[in-house]
N, C-alpha and C positions, 0 to 999 in steps of 0.2 A: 606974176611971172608966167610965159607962157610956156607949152609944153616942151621945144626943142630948146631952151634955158634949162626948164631943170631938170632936162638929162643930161645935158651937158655939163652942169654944175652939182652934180650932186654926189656927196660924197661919204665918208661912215664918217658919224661924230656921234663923237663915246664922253663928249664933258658937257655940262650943259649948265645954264644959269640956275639961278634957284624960280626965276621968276612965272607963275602957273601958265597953264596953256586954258585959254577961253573953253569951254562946254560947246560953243556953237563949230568953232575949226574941230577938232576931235572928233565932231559928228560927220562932217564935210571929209575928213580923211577917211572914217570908214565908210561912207557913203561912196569914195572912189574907188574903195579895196571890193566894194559888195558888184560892183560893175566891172572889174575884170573879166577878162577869158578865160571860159570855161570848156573843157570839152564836154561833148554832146550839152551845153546848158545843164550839166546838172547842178551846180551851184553849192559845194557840197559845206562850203564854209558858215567858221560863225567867229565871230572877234569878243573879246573879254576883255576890256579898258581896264585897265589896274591904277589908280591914284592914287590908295593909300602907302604911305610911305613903307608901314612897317611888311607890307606885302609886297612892294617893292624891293624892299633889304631880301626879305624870304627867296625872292627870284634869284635875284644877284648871289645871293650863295650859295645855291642851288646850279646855275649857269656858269659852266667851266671858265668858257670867258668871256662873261658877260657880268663882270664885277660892277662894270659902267652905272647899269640898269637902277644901281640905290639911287642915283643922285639927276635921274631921271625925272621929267615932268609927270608921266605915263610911261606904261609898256601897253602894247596891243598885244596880247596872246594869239594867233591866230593857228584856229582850229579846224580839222574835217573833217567827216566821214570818209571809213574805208570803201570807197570807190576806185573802180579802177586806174583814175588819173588823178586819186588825191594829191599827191605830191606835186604835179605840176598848176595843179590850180591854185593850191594855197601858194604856191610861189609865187603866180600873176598874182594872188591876191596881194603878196606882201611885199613885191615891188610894187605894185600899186601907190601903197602907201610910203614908201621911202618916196615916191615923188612927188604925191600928195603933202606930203611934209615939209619936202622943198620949199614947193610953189608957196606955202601957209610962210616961208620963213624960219622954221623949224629945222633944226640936226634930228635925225636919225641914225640907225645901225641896228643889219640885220644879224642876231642873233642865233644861231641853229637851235631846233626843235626836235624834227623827225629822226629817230632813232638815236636820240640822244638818252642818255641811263636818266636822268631828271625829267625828263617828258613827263613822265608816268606820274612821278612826284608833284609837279607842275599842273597838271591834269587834275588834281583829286584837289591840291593847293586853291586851284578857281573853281573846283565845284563843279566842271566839264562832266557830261557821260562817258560813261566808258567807250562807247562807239565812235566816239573821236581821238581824234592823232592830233597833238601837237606838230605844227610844221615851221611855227617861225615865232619869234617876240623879238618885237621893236621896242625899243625904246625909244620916244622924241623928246622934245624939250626946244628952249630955245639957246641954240649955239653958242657954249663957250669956249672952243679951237675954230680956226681955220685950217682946218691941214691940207696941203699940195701936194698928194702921192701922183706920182709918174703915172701917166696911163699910157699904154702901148699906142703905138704912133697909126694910123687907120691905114699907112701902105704895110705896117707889120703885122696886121691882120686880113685885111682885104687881098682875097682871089676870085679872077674871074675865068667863069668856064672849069675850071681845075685847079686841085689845091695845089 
């Protein structure tokens, strides 16, 4: 799929098959996530793949509403240091990966992290340093909904010259 498809196509999916996701894509999703924009390159990220189930259930009741996440192929944890633009970089980094996931054929759904009361819990949960912040977990999988939410129409968004 190329890349103006699965922006276009992509969307949160919270059910997913039981059936596993390959070692070699997983790699290739976070090898997209590691190649986002960063400001000044600092690159402050690190990803923690979670597979096993029963750490999966841990997340999901742990994440207000991220119940989804048990029945998950994976969750990608993704983590930074506090830097002064940590927050927007872990965010490139984990749209990154909601696209990457697309294009693999995969559902995803981004989950909030940063300054959520479970980060912390979440953080000691994967064995993360302290010097990192939770800022996001995906869950992917392969797609069991299709869902069709409304997206705002590009003349209800788009201004030019002035808002």
């Amino acid at each position: 799929m190329d890349a103006i498809a699965a922006l276009k196509t992509r969307r949160c999916i919270r059910a997913y098959t039981a059936e596993p996701v390959a070692q070699d894509v997983i790699e290739d999703i976070i090898d997209c996530a590691r190649l986002a924009a960063t400001a000044r390159n600092e690159q402050p990220w690190e990803f923690v793949v979670v597979t096993k189930r029963e750490v999966l259930r841990r997340i999901a009741d742990l994440a207000e509403y991220g119940k989804f996440i048990a029945q998950a192929a994976a969750c990608v944890v993704i983590l930074c240091r506090d830097t002064k633009y940590y927050l927007e970089d872990g965010s490139s980094a984990s749209q990154n990966i909601l696209l990457a996931a697309r294009a693999h054929g995969l559902g995803a759904c981004w989950v909030a992290g940063d300054k959520k009361s479970y980060a912390e819990i979440i953080r000691r949960e994967i064995g993360a340093p302290q010097a990192f912040k939770v800022i996001s977990l995906i869950p992917f999988g392969y797609p069991a909904e299709s869902p069709h939410k409304r997206k705002r129409l590009l003349s209800e968004v788009l201004h030019w010259e002035k808002f």
